[in-house]
C-alpha positions in Angstrom: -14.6 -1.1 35.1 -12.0 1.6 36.3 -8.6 1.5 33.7 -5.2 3.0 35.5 -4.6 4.7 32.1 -8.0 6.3 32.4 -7.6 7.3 35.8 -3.9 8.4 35.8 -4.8 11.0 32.4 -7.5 12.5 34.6 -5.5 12.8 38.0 -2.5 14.1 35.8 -4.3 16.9 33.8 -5.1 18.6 37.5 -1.9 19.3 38.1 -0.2 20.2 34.0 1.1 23.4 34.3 2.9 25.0 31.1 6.8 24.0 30.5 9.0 26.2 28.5 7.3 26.0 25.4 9.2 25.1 21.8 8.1 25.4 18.5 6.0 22.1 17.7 5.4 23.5 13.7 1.8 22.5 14.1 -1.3 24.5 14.2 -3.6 25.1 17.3 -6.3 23.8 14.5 -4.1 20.7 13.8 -3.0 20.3 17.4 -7.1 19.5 18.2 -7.7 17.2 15.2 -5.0 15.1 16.0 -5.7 15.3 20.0 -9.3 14.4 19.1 -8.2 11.2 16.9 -6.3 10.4 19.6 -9.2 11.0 22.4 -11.3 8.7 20.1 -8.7 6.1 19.6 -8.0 5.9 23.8 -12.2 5.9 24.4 -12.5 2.7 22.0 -9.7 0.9 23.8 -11.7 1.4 27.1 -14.8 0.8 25.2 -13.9 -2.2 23.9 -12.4 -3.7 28.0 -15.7 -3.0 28.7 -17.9 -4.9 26.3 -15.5 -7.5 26.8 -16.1 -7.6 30.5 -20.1 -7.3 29.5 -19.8 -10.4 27.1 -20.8 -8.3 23.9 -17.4 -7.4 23.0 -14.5 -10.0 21.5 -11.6 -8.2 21.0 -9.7 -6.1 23.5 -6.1 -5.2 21.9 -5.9 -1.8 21.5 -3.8 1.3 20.4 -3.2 2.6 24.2 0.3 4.2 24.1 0.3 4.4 20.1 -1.9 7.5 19.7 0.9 9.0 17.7 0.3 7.5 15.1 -2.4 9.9 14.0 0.2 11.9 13.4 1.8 9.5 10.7 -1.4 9.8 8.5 -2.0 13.5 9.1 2.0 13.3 7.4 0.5 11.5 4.6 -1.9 11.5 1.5 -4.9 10.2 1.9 -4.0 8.1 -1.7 -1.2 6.4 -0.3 -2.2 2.9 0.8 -1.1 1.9 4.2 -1.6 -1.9 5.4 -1.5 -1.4 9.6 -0.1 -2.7 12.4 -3.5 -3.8 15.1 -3.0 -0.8 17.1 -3.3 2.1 14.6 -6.5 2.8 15.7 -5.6 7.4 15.9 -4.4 6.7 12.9 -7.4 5.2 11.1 -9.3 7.9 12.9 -7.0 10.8 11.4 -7.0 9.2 7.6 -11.0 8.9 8.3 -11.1 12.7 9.3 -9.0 14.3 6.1 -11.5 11.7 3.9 -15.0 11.7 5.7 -17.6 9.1 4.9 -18.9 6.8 7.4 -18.5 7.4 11.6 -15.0 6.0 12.0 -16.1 5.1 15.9 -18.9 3.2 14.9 -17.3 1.5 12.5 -14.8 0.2 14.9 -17.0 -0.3 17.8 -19.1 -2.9 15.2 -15.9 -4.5 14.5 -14.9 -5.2 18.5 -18.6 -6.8 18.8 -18.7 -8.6 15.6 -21.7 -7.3 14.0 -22.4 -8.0 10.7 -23.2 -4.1 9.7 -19.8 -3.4 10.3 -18.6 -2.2 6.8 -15.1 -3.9 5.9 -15.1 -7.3 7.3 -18.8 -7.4 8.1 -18.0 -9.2 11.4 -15.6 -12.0 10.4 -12.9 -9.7 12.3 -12.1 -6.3 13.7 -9.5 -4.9 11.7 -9.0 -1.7 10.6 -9.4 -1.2 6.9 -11.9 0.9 4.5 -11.2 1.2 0.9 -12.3 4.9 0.7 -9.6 5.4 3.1 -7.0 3.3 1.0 -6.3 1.0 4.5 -6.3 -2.9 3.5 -7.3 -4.9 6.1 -4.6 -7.0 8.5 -6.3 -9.2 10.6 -3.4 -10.3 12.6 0.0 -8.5 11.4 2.8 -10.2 13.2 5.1 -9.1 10.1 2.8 -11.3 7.3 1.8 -8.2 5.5 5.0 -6.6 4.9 6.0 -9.1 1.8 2.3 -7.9 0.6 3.3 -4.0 0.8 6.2 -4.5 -0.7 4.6 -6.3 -3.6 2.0 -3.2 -4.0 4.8 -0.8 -3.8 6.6 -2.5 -6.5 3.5 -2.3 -8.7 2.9 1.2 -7.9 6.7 1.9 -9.0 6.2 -0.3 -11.7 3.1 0.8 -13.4 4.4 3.1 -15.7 6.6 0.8 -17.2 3.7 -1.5 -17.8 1.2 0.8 -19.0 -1.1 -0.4 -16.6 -3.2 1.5 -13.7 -3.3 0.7 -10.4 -6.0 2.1 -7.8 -3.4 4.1 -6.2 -1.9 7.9 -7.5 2.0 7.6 -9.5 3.9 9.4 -6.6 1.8 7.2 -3.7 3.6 5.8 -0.7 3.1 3.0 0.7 3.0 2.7 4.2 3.4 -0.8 6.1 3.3 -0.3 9.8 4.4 -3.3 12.7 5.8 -3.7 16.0 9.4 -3.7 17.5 8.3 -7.8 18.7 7.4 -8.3 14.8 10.4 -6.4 13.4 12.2 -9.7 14.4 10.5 -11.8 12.6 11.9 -13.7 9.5 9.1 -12.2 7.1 9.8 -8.9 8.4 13.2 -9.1 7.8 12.6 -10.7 4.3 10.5 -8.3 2.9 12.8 -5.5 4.3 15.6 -6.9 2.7 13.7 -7.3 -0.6 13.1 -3.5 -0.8 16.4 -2.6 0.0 17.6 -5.4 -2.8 14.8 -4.4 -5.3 15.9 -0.9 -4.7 19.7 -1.5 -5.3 18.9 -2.1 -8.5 17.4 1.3 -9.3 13.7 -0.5 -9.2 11.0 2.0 -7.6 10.3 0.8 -4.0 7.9 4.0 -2.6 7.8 2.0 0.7 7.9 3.6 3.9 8.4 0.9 6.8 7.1 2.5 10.0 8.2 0.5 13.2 6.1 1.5 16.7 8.4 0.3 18.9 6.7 0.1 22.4 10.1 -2.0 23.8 8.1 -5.2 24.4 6.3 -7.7 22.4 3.0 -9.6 24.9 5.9 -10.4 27.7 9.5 -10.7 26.0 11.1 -7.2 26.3 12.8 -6.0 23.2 16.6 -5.0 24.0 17.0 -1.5 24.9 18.6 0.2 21.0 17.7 -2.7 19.5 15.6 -1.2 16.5 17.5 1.6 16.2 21.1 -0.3 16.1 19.6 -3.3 13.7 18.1 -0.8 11.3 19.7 2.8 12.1 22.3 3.5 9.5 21.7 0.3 6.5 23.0 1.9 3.3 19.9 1.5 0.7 17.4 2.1 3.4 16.9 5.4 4.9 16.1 6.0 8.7 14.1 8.2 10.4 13.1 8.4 14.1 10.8 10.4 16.4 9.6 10.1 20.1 6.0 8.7 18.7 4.2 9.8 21.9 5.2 13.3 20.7 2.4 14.0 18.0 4.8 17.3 16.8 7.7 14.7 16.8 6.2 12.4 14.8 4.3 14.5 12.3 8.0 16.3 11.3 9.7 12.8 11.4 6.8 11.2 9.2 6.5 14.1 6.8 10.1 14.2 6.3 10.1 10.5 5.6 7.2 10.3 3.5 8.5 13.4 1.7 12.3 11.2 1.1 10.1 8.1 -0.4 7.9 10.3 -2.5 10.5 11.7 -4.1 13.8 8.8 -4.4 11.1 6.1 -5.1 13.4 4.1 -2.5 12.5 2.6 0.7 12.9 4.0 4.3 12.6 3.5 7.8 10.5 5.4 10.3 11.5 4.4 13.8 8.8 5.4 16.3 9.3 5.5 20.3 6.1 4.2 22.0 4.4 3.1 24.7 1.8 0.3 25.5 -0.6 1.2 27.8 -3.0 -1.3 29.4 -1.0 -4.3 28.4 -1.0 -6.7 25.2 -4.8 -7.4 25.8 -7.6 -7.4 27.8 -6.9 -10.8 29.5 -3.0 -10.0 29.8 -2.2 -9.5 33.4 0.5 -7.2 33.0 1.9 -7.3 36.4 3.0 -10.5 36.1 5.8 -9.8 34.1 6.7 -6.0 34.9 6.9 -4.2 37.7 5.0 -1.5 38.9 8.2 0.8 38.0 8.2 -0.2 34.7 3.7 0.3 34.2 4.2 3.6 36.1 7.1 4.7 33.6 4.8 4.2 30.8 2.0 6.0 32.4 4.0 8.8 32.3 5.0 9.0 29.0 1.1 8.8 27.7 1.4 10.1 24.4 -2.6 12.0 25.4 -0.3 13.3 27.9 2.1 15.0 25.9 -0.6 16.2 23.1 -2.5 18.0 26.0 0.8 19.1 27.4 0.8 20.6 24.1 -2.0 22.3 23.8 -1.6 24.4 27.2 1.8 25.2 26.2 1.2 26.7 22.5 -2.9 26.9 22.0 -3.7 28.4 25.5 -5.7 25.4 26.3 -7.2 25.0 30.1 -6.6 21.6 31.6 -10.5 22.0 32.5 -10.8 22.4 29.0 -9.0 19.2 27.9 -10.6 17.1 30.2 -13.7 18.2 29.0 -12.6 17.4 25.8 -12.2 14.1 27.3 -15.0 13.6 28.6 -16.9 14.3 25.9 -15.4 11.9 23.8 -15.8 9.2 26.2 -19.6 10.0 26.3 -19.7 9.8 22.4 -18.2 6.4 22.2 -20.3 5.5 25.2 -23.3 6.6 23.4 -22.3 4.6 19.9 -21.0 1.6 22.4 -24.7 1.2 23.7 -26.3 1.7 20.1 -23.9 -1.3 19.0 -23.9 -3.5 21.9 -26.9 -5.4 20.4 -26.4 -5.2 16.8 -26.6 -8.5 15.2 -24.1 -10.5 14.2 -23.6 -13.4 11.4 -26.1 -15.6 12.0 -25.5 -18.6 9.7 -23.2 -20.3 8.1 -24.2 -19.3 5.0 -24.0 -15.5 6.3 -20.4 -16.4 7.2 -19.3 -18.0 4.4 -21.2 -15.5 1.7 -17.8 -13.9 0.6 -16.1 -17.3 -0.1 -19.5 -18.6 -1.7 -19.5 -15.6 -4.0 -15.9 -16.1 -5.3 -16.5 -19.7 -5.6 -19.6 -19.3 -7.4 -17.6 -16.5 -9.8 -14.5 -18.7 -10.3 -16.4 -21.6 -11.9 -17.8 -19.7 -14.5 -14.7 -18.3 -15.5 -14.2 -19.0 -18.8 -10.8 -17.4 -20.7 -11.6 -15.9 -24.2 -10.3 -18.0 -27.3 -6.6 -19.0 -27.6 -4.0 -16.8 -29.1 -1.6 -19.8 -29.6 -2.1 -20.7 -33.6 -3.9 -24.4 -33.8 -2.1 -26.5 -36.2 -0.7 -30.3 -35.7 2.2 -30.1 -33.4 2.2 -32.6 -30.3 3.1 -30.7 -27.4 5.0 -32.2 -24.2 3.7 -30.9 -20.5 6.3 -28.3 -20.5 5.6 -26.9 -24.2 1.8 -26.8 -23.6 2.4 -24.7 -20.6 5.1 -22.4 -22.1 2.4 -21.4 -24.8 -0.5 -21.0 -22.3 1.8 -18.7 -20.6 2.4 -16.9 -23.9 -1.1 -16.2 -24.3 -1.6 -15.3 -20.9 0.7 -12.6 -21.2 -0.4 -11.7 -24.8 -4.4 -11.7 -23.7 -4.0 -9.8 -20.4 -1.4 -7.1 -20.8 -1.2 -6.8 -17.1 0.0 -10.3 -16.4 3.7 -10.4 -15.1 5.7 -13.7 -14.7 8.3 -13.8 -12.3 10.2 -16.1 -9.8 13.7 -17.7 -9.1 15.2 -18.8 -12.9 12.2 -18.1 -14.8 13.4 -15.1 -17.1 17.5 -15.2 -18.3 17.2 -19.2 -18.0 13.6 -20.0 -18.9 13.7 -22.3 -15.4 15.3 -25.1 -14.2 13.2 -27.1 -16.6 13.0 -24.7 -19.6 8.9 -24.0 -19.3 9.5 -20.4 -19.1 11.9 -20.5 -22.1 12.0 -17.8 -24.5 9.1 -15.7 -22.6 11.2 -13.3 -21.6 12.6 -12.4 -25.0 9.2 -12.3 -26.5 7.2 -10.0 -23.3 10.3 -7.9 -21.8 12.1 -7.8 -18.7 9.1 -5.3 -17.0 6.6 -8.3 -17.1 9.1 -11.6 -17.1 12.0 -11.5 -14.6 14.0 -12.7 -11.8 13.4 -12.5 -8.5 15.3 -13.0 -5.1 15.8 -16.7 -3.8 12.7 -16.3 -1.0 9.6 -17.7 -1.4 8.3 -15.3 1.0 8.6 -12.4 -1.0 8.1 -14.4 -4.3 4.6 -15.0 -2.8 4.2 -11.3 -1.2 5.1 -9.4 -4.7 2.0 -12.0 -5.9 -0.3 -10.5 -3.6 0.7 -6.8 -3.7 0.6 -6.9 -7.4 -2.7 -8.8 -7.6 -3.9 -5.7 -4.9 -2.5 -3.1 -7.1 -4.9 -4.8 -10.5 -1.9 -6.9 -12.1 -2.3 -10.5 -12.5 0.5 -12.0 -11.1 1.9 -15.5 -12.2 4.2 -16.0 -9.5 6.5 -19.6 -9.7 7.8 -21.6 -6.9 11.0 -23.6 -8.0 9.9 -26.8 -5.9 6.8 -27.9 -4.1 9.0 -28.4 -1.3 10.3 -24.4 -1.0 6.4 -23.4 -0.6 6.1 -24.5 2.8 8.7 -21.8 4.4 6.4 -19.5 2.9 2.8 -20.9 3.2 1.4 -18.3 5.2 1.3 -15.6 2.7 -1.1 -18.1 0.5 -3.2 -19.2 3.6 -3.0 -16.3 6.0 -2.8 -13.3 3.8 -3.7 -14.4 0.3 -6.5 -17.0 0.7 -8.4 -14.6 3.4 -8.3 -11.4 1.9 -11.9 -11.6 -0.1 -13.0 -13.2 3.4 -12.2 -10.5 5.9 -13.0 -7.6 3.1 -16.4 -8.8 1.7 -14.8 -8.9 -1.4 -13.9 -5.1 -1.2 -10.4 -6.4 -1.8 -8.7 -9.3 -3.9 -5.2 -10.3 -4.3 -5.8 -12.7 -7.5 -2.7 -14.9 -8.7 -2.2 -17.8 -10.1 0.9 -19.7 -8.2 3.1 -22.3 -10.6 4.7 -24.9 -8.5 7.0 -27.8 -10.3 5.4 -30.6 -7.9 5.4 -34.3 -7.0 7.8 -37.2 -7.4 9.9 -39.3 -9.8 12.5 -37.4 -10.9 14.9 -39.4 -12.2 18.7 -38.9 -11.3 17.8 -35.8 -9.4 15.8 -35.5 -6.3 15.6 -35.9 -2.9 13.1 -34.8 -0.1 13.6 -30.8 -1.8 13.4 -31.9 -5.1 11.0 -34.8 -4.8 7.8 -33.8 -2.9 4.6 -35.2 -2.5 3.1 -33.1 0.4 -0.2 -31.0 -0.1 -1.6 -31.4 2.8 -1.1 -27.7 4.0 -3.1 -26.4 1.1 -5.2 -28.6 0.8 -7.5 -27.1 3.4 -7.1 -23.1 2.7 -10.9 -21.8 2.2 -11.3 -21.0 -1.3 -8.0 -22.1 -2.4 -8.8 -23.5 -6.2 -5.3 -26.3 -6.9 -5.2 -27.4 -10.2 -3.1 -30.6 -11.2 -3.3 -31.1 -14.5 -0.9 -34.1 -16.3 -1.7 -34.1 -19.6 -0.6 -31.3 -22.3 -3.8 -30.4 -23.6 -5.0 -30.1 -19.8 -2.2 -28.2 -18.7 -2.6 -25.3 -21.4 -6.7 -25.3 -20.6 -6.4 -25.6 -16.6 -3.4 -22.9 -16.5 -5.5 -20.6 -18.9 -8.9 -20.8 -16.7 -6.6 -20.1 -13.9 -5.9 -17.1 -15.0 -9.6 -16.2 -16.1 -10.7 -17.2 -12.9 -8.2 -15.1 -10.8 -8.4 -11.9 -13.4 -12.6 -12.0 -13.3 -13.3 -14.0 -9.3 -10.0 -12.4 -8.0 -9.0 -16.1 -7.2 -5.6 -17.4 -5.4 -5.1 -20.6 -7.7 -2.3 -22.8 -7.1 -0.9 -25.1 -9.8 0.7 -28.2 -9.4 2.7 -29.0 -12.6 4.1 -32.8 -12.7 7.6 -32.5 -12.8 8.4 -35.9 -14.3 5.6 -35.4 -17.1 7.1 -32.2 -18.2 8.8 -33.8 -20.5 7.6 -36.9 -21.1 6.6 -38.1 -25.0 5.0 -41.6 -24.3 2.3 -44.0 -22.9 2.7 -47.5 -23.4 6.0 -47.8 -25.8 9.3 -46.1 -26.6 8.5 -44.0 -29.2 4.2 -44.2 -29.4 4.2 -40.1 -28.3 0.8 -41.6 -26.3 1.3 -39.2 -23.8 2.2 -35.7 -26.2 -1.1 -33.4 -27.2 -2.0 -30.3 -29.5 -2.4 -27.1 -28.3 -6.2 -27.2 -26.7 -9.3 -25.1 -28.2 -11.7 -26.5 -25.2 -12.3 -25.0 -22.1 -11.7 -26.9 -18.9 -14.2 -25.6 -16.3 -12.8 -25.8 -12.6 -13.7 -28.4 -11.2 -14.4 -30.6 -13.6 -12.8 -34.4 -14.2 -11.7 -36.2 -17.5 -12.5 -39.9 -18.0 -10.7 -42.4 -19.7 -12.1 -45.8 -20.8 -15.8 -46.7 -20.7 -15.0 -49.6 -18.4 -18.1 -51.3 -16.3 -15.9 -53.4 -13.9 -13.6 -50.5 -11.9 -13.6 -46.8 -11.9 -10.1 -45.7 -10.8 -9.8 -42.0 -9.5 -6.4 -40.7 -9.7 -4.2 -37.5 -10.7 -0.8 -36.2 -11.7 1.6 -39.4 -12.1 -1.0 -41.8 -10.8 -2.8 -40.7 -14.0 -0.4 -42.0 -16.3 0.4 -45.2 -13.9 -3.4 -46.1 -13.7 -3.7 -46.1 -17.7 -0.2 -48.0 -17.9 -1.8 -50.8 -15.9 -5.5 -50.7 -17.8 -4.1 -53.0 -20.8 -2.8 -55.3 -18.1 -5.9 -55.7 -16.0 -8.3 -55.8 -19.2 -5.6 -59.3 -19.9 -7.0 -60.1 -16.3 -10.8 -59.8 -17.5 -10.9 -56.4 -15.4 -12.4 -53.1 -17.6 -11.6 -50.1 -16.3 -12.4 -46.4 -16.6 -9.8 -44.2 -15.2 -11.0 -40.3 -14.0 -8.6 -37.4 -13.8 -9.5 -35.2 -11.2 -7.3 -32.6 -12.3 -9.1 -30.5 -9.6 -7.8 -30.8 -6.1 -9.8 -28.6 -4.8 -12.3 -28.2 -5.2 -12.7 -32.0 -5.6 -15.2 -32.9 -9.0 -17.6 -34.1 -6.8 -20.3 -34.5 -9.1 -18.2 -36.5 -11.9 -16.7 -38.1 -9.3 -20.3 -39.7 -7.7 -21.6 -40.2 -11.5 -18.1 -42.2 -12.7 -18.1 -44.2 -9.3 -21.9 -45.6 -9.8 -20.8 -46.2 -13.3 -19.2 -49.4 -11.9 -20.0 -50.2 -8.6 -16.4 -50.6 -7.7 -13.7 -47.5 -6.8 -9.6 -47.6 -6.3 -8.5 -44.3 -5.7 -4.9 -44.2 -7.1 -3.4 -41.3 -4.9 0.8 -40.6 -5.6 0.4 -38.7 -2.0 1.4 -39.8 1.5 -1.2 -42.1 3.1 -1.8 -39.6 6.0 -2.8 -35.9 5.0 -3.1 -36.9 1.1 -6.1 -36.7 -1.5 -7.1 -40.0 -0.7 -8.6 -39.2 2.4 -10.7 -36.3 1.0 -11.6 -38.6 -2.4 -12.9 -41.8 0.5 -14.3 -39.7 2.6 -16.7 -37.8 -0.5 -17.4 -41.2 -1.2 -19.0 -42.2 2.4 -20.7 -39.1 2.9 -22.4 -39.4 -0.5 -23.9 -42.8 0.3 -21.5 -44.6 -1.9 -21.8 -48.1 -0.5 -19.9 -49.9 -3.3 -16.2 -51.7 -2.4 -13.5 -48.9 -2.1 -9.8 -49.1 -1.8 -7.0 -46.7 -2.3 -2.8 -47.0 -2.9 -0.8 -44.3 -1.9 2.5 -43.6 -1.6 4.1 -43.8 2.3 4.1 -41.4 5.4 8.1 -41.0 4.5 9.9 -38.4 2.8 11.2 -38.7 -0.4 14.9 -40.6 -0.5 17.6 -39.8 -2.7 18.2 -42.2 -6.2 16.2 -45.5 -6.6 15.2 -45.8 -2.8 12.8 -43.4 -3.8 10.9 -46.5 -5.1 10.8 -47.6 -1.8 8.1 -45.0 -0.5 6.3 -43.4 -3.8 3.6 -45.6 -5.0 4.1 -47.9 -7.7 2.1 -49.4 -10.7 2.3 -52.5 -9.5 0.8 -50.9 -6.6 -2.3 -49.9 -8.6 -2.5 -53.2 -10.7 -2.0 -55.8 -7.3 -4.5 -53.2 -5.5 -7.2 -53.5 -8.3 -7.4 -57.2 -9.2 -7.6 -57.9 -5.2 -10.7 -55.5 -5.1 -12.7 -56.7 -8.1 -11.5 -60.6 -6.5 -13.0 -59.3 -3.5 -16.0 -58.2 -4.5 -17.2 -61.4 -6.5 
């Protein structure tokens, strides 16, 4: 299938004829390797349109018009880790050629038709990465990895001050590439704003932001200046700009502004001109939103173009000899295109899923080593029992770090971080800007760079602006790497309902439903002390040893709470725990034959309120924790329900979307054929003051619900 681009580089090299020639301060030598990354980068692109059009190939965006980015690694070390925009395919090339290893076109080409040889993602994704090359894999970078760069640039910066090693050289840049569409977005902008803030402080932030601006993003044209005029000239972030079809543009441009980084430790900007050739995609029809002006304008600034331009101007270079340069890098790919056209892909679900299996399988045998915390007789509230787990975290892995909005000077909102940061320093407990987004990207940076992050979000309510950076950047990483890479952390969120005299929808929150269904996402909801400590401790275990994204849900109106049944009994206060609690494992209450109750967080305490009460209605119950939202305690679950016969899952979530849903539908799939019932709280958000009663779900609730079932069932 004939490309214009492919056509218009051949017809053009007939007639290139030298120009005055200027001083491009590269090497004949360097000219060619960079020519031929960029020759191997163009041949994929029309590679890949045509195992599309064959039905072997699945993914058809390519680098056409980006080429110069070879010269941005050919700029850089080889050590300094660069997450990349989807079309740095020269540049991948470039960093491949200064390292060596495996064929760099082959690699790709396995990636565009899935096959499960190919080496980083094994055919869950094309996307350019190799660890030997120090490239993480994106999968989709419309801005989401830039909070994630900035996180590993702040552990590289911060390394030193911790003691700690990260995989990465002291004086290593990072570099964090994206488009002039995605420069726009409010995660770009964000993380962007995070360096320049982190760096205002006289942090290290070695982060060099390169922007490929190609002036249109699928069919919305970016305004003419834009880039330049929105990040040309910020004091605390130093610009840089090159025509990026021009490889000796770009190289000076890059090396100068890898060169700035390396040596202020601060951030900067590299603005690079572009094109895009051959539209967004394969299946974009471009002329149906430019016009044939505007396609052939591009055509002419082909960054091939201007390399070749380049070498008959300063390396005495034929045209005939370009083209068969050309040529003979289109037969290569064509050669390695044929060879993997029929390599096999995944072919089960068990192939597919190996990575998430393998860190699933790691995480439940996690098991931290014995507690620091000295075991004497003190009762501990939910809040006290976490603030000592957190202690020994710190004290057990000296490459933890706590961090988040509140958590250091104040010891946060509700005092569980108290006194950590006068006991660990300011280097591994400390404040962060009020944005989840790069609460949540410093997590995953830092959990990249060999730190074990314990990020906190403030309210479950603030995680949802942010949400991506759990499910699409820190929940697929092990997925789309084969486990090459992990981004472990362990992500404290104050969570649920009843507050009293404070709340509101942001305040109050009861919805889980978005994380409920990440792959591999372990959430822990612990509501008793002793649990809290154990479940927050594992957490940690399981994200230092499995590289596991954990997410704990800590009660907010159990924090403090001191008793059960009565003013005064301290029923609901525990020591500091010796045990381990496993993930995914349950804790039962009672030994009851006449209802097992399945509950969590609040409903915990509720259901136990209201066992006394139905026992005085001839009802004996045995209440289970889950404590494990996910994964669900399947097997205690099924032994503790056949126990009795009879199940009321108590559930403080909304009816639609909660853990209910998942808990019944377990149940049914399992063969459970015994009465079942659950009481949640309502599809509403949470009111302000005592309307709150209104929507969250009640003892009463549980109590009315259980004696109507076991009536029911007689």
């Amino acid at each position: 299938m004939a490309e214009q681009v492919d056509d218009h580089f051949v017809a053009s090299l007939s007639a290139m004829v030298p120009t005055a020639p200027g001083d491009p301060k590269l090497s004949t030598q360097a000219l060619l390797e960079l020519f031929d990354s960029q020759l191997g980068s163009r041949h994929l692109d029309l590679a890949a349109r045509q195992l599309r059009s064959e039905g072997t190939g699945f993914y058809t965006i390519g680098s056409a018009g980006h080429e110069g980015n070879a010269a941005v690694a050919r700029a850089a070390r080889p050590t300094d880790p660069a997450l990349l925009h989807y079309r740095s395919g020269a540049f991948f090339l470039e960093r491949a050629r200064k390292v060596g290893g495996s064929d760099p076109l082959r690699d790709v080409l396995l990636g565009i038709v899935a096959a499960a040889a190919e080496p980083i993602a094994g055919g869950r994704h094309k996307v350019f990465g190799r660890r030997d090359l120090n490239i993480i894999p994106q999968t989709s970078t419309i801005a989401s990895h830039m909070p994630r760069s900035l996180g590993v640039a702040f552990a590289i910066g911060r390394a030193a001050k911790l003691k700690a090693e990260t995989p990465w050289p002291s004086d290593a840049v990072v570099i964090s590439s994206f488009g002039d569409a995605s420069a726009n977005h409010s995660t770009a902008l964000g993380a962007i704003n995070a360096a320049m803030h982190t760096s205002y402080q006289n942090v290290p932030m070695p982060l060099l932001f390169v922007c490929e601006d190609n002036g249109i993003g699928i069919s919305t044209p970016t305004p003419q200046g834009w880039c330049a005029s929105s990040f040309g000239g910020r004091k605390g972030l130093e610009y840089f700009n090159a025509d990026g079809t021009d490889v000796a543009d770009s190289y000076s441009a890059a090396s100068s502004a890898l060169e700035w980084v390396r040596t202020h430790r601060r951030p900067a900007f590299l603005h690079l001109s572009m094109v895009r050739l051959m539209g967004h995609a394969g299946s974009d029809y471009e002329p149906a939103y430019r016009t044939a002006h505007q396609i052939d304008s591009d055509l002419a600034r082909d960054p091939l173009l201007k390399t070749a331009q380049l070498l008959v101007e300063h390396a005495g270079t034929s045209p005939n000899e370009i083209l068969n340069l050309y040529e003979s890098k289109r037969s290569e790919v064509l050669r390695l295109t044929k060879e993997v056209s029929t390599a096999p892909q995944l072919s089960t679900a068990d192939d597919v899923m190996r990575p998430l299996t393998a860190a699933s399988d790691e995480c439940a045998e996690a098991t931290p080593p014995p507690a620091q915390s000295s075991q004497n007789e003190e009762v501990l509230t939910v809040a006290q029992a976490i603030n000592r787990a957190l202690a020994d975290i710190l004290t057990q892995y000296p490459e933890s770090i706590v961090f988040g909005e509140d958590v250091a000077r104040k010891g946060g909102v509700y005092g569980v971080t108290r006194g950590l940061l006068k006991q660990f320093g300011s280097a591994r407990v400390f404040d962060t800007i009020l944005d989840e987004q790069t609460i949540l990207g410093v997590a995953l940076g830092t959990g990249l760079a060999g730190l074990l992050p314990l990020p906190e979000i403030q309210y479950l309510a603030y995680v949802h602006n942010a949400a991506d950076q759990i499910r699409g950047e820190g929940a697929t990483l092990q997925f789309f790497s084969k486990r090459q890479y992990r981004n472990p952390m362990v992500v404290r969120i104050a969570a649920f309902g009843y507050q009293k005299g404070f709340g509101g929808h942001f305040h109050n929150d009861n919805a889980i439903g978005a994380l409920r269904d990440i792959p591999g996402l372990v959430i822990a909801s612990p509501s008793r002390p002793d649990d809290a400590a154990a479940m927050l401790r594992t957490c940690a275990t399981a994200a230092k040893t499995a590289g596991t994204v954990c997410v704990f849900l800590e009660p907010i109106a159990l924090y403090h709470t001191r008793d059960l049944y009565d003013a005064a009994d301290g029923g609901w206060l525990a020591k500091y725990p010796e045990e381990h609690v496993p993930v995914g494992q349950a804790r039962t209450y009672g030994t009851g034959s006449d209802l097992t109750i399945l509950t969590f967080g609040n409903g915990l305490r509720m259901s136990l309120r209201a066992t006394p009460r139905l026992a005085d209605a001839g009802i004996d119950c045995r209440v289970v924790d889950l404590r494990w939202l996910a994964p669900l305690p399947a097997r205690d679950i099924l032994r503790e329900v056949h126990a009795t016969g009879r199940v009321l899952v108590v559930d403080e979530t909304r009816r639609s979307g909660g853990v209910s849903e998942a808990v019944l539908t377990l149940l049914v799939d399992s063969g459970f054929k015994g009465p079942l019932r659950r009481v949640t709280s309502k599809d509403s958000f949470i009111p302000l003051g005592d309307a709150a009663a209104h929507v969250l779900l009640s003892q009463t609730d549980v109590e009315t619900a259980a004696i109507e079932l076991v009536q029911a069932s007689h």
